[in-house]
LUMDRENRO-627444 format. One record per residue (C-alpha): x, y, z; residue number from 0; residue in three letters. Coordinates in Angstrom, 1 decimal, always signed. Layout:
N
{node {X; Y; Z}; NUM; ALA}
...
//
This chain:
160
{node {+8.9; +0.9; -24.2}; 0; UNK}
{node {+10.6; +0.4; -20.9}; 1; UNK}
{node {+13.1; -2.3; -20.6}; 2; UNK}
{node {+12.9; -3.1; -17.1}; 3; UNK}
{node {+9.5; -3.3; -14.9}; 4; UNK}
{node {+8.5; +0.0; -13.4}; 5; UNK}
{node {+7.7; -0.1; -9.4}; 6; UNK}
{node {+4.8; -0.6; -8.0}; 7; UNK}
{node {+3.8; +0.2; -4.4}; 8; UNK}
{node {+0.9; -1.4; -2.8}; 9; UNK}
{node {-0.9; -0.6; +0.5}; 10; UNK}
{node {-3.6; -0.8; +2.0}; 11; UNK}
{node {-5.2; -0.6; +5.5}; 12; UNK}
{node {-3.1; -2.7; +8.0}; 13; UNK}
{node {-3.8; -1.9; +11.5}; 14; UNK}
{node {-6.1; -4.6; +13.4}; 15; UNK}
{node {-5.1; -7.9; +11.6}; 16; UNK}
{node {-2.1; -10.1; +12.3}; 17; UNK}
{node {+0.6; -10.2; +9.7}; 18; UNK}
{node {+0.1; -13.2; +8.2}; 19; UNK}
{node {-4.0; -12.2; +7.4}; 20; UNK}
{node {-2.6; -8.7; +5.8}; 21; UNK}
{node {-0.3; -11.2; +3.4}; 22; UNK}
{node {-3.0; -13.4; +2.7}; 23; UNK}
{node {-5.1; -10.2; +1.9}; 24; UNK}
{node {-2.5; -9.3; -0.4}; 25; UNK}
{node {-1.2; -12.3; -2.2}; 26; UNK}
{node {-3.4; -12.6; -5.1}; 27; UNK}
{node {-2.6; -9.0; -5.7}; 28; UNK}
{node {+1.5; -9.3; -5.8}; 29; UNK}
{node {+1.0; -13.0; -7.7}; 30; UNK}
{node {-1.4; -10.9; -10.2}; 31; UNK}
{node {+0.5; -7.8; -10.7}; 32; UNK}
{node {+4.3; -9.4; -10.3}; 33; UNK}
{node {+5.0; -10.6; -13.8}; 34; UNK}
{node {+4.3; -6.7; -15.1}; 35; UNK}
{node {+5.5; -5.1; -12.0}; 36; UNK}
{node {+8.4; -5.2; -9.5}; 37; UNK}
{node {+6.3; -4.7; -6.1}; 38; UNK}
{node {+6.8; -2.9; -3.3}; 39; UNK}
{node {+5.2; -3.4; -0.4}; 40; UNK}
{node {+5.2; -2.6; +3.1}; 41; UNK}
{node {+5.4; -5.9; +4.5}; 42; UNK}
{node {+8.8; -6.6; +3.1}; 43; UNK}
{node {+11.5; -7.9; +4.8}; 44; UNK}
{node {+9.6; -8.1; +8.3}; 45; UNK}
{node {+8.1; -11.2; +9.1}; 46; UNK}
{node {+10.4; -12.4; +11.0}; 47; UNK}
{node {+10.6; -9.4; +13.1}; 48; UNK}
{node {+6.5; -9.5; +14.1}; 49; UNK}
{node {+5.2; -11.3; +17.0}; 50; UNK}
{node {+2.1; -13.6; +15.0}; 51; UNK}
{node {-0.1; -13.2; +17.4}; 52; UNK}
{node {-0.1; -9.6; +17.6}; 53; UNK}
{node {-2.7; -7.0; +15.9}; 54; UNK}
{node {-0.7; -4.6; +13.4}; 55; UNK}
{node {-0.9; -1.2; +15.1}; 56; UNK}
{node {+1.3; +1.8; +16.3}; 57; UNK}
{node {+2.8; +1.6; +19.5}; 58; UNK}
{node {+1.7; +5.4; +20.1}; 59; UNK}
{node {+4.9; +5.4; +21.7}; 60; UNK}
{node {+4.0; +4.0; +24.8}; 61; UNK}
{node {+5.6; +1.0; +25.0}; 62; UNK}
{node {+7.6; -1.5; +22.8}; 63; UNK}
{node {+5.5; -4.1; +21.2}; 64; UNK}
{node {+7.9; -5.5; +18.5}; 65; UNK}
{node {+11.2; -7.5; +18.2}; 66; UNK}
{node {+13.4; -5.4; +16.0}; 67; UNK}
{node {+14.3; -2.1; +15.5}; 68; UNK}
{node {+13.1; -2.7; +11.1}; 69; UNK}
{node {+9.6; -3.1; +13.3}; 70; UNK}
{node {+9.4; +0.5; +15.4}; 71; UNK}
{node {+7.1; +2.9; +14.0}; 72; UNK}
{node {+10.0; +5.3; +12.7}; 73; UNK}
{node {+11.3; +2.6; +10.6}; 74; UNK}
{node {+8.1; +1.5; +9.2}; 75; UNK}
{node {+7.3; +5.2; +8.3}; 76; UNK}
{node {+10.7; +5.9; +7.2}; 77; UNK}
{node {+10.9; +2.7; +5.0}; 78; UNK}
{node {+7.1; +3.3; +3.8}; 79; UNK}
{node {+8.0; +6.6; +2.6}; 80; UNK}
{node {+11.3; +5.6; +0.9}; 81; UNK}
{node {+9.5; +3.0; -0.8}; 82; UNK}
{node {+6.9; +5.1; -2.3}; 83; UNK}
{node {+9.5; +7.6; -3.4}; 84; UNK}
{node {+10.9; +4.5; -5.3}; 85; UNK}
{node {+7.9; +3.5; -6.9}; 86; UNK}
{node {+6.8; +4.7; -10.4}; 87; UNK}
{node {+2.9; +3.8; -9.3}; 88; UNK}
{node {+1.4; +3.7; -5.9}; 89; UNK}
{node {-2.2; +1.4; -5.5}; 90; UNK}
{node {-4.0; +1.3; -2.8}; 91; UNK}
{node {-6.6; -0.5; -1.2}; 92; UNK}
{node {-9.0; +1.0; +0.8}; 93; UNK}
{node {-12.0; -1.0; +0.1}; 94; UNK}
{node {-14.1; -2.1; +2.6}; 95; UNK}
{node {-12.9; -0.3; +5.1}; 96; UNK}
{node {-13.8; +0.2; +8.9}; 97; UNK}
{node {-11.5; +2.4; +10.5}; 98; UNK}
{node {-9.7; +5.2; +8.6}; 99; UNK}
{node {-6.0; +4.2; +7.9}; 100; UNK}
{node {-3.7; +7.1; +8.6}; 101; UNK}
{node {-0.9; +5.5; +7.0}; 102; UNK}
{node {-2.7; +4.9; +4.0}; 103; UNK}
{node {-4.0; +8.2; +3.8}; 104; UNK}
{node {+0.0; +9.2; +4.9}; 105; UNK}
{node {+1.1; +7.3; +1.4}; 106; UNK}
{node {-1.6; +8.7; -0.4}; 107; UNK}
{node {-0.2; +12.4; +0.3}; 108; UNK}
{node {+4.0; +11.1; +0.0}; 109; UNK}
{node {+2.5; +9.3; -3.2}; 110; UNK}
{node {+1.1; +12.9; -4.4}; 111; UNK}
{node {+4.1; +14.8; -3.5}; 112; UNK}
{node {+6.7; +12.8; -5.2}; 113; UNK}
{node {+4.3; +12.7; -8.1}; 114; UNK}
{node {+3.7; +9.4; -8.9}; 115; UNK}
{node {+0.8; +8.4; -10.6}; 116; UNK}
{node {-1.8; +6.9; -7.2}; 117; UNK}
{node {-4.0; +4.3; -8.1}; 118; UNK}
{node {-6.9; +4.3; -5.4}; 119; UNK}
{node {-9.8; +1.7; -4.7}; 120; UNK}
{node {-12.5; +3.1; -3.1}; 121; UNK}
{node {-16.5; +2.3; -3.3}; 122; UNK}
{node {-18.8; +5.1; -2.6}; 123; UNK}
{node {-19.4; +5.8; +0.9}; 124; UNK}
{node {-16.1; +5.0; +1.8}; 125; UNK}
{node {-14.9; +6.7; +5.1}; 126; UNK}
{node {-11.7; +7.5; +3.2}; 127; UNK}
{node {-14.0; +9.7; +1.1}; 128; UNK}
{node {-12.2; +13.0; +2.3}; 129; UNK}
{node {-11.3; +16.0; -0.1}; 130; UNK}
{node {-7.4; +15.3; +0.3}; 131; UNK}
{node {-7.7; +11.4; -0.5}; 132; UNK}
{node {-10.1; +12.4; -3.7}; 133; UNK}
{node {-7.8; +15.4; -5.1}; 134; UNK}
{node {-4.4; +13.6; -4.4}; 135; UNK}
{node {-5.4; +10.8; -6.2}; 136; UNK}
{node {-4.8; +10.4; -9.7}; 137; UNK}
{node {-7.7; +7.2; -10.4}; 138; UNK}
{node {-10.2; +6.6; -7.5}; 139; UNK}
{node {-11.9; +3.4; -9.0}; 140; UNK}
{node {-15.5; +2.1; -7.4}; 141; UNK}
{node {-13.8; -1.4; -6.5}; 142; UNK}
{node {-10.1; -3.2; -6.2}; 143; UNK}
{node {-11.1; -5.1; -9.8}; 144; UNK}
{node {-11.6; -2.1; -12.3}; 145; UNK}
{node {-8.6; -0.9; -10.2}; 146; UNK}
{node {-6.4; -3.8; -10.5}; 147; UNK}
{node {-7.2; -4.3; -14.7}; 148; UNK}
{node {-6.6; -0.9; -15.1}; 149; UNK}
{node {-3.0; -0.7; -13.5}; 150; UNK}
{node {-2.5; -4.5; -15.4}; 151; UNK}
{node {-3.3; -3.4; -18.9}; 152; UNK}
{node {-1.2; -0.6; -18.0}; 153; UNK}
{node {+2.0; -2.5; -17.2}; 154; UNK}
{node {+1.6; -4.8; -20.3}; 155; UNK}
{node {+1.4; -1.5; -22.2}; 156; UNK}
{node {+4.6; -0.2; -20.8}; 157; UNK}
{node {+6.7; -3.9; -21.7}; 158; UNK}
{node {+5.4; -4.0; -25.3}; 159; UNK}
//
């Protein structure tokens, strides 16, 4: 048995909510999964560098809408894709989605190529149902409960 708690990254689709209602999305997640898990998670280290009023979205390079340089959207990719490479398990959420989320999708594949095991919820009809999110995806469960007992019972069976 492992000794020390493996990684695990968490995403899920961002853009169009404010900060604070993509951590309120996700606190019951890190709170459920924390005590079997250290987490990872793209929101990390940047509150205080986001404007709360703003909608999460790329800048498209057109103009500077954050206050740091940890908030541009090279260091969000860059820092996204060095957390993944940390992680021993990448879940992500992309239940109930609208809009496709590229960066999701982005994680997905960096998840895929530095082989860790990717943990996807996803109900049918999804429009993340795509051949690349399917095959580079180790688990696509129909909803983020099977997905979330699944990678639990997992980390309990990794600390004995």
């Amino acid at each position: 048995m492992f000794k020390n708690k493996m990684k695990l990254y968490i995403a899920g689709p961002i853009t169009g909510g404010t900060f604070e209602d993509v951590e309120k999305k996700w606190a019951g997640t890190i709170k459920r999964l924390k005590k079997h898990y250290t987490i990872l998670s793209p929101l990390f280290g940047k509150a205080k560098y986001t404007r709360p009023e703003m909608k999460c979205e790329a800048s498209e390079g057109q103009k500077m809408k954050y206050l740091s340089p940890i908030t541009t959207d090279r260091a969000i990719v860059g820092r996204d894709h060095w957390m993944v490479e940390q992680s021993d398990i990448v879940f992500v959420d992309l239940t109930g989605s609208k809009i496709v989320s590229i960066g999701s999708v982005c994680e997905i594949t960096a998840a895929y190529l530095h082989n860790k095991h990717v943990v996807v919820a996803m109900e049918e009809g999804n429009i993340h149902r795509h051949a690349f999110v399917l095959m580079e995806s180790d688990i696509v469960f129909p909803n983020k409960e099977d997905a979330l007992d699944y990678i639990e019972e997992l980390g309990k069976s990794f600390r004995g």
